[in-house]
C-alpha positions as a Markdown table, in Angstrom:
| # | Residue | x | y | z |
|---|---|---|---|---|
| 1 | Unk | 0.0 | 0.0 | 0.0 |
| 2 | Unk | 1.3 | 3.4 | -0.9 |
| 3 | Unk | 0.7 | 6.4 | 0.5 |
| 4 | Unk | 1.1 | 10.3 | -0.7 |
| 5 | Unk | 3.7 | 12.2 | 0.8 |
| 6 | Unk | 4.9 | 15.0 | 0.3 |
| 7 | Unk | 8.6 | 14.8 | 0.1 |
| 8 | Unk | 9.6 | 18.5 | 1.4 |
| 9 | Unk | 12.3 | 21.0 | -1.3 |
| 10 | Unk | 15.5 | 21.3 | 1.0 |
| 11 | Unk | 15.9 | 25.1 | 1.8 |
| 12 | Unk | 19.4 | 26.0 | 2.1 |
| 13 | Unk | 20.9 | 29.4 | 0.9 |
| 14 | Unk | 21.6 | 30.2 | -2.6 |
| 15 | Unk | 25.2 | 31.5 | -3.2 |
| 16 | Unk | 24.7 | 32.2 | -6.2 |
| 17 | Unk | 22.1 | 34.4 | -5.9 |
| 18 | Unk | 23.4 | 35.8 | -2.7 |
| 19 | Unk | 26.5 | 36.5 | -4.8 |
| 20 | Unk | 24.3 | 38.7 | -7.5 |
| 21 | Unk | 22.2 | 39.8 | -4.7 |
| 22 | Unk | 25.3 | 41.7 | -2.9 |
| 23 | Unk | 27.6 | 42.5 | -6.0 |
| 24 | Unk | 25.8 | 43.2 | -8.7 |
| 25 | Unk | 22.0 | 43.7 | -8.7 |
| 26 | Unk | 20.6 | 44.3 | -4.9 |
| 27 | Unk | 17.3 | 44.6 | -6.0 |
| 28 | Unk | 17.4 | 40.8 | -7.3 |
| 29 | Unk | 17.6 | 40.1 | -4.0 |
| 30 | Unk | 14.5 | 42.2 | -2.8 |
| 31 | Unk | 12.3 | 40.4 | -5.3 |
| 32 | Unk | 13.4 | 36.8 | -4.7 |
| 33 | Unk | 12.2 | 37.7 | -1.1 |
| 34 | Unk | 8.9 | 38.2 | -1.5 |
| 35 | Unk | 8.7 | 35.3 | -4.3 |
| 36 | Unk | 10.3 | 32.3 | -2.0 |
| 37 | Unk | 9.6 | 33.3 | 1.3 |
| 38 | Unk | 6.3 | 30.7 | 1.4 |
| 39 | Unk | 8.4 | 27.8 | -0.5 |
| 40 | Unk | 11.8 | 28.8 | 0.3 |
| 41 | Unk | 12.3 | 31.0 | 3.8 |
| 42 | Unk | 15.6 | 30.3 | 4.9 |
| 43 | Unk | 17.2 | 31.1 | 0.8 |
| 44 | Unk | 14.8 | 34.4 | 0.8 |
| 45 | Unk | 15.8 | 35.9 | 4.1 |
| 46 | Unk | 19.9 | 35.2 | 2.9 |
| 47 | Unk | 18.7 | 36.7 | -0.4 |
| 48 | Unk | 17.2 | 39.8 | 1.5 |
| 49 | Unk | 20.0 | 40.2 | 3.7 |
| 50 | Unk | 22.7 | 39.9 | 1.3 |
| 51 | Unk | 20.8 | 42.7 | -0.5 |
| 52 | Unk | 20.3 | 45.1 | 2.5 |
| 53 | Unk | 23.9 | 44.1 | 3.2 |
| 54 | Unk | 24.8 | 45.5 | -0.2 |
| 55 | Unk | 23.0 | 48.5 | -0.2 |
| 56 | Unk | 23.7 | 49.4 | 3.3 |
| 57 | Unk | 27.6 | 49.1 | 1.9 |
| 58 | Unk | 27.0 | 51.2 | -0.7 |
| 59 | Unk | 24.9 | 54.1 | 1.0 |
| 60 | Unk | 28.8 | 54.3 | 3.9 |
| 61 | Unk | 30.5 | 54.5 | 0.8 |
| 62 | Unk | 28.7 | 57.7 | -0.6 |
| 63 | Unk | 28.7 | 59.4 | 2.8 |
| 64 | Unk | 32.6 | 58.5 | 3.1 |
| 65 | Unk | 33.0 | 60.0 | -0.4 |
| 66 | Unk | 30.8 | 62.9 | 0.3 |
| 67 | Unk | 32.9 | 64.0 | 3.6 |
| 68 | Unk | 36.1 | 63.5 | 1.4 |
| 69 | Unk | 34.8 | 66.0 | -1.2 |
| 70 | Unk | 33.5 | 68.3 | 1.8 |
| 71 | Unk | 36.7 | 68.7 | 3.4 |
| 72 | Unk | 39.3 | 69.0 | 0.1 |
| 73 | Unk | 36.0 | 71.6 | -1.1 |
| 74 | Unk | 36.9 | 73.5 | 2.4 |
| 75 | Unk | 40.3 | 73.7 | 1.2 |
């Protein structure tokens, strides 16, 4: 006799996408959230935080560059 199980996905993070998600396109990252976090929750919330990760990155750069330019403008 069989029965019907349901064999679960396994849910482990994506490097790759992680990967893409920090270095090259942070928004990837945002949208793969809100498509696997029902199917896949552990990949989407390293998918969201390798995005915030990214942008958060990028928004110390700017202000780091900005108080550069300040101070040699002061100059």
């Amino acid at each position: 006799m069989m029965t019907n199980q349901v064999v679960p996905k396994p849910d482990a993070p994506n490097w790759a996408v992680n990967i893409l998600s920090f270095c090259c396109i942070p928004l990837l990252g945002i949208i793969l959230f809100f498509v696997w976090k029902d199917e896949k929750p552990t990949a989407a919330k390293w998918a969201l935080w390798s995005s915030l990760a990214s942008i958060g990155l990028i928004i110390i750069i700017y202000a780091i560059f900005f108080m550069i330019g300040i101070g040699l403008g002061a100059l």
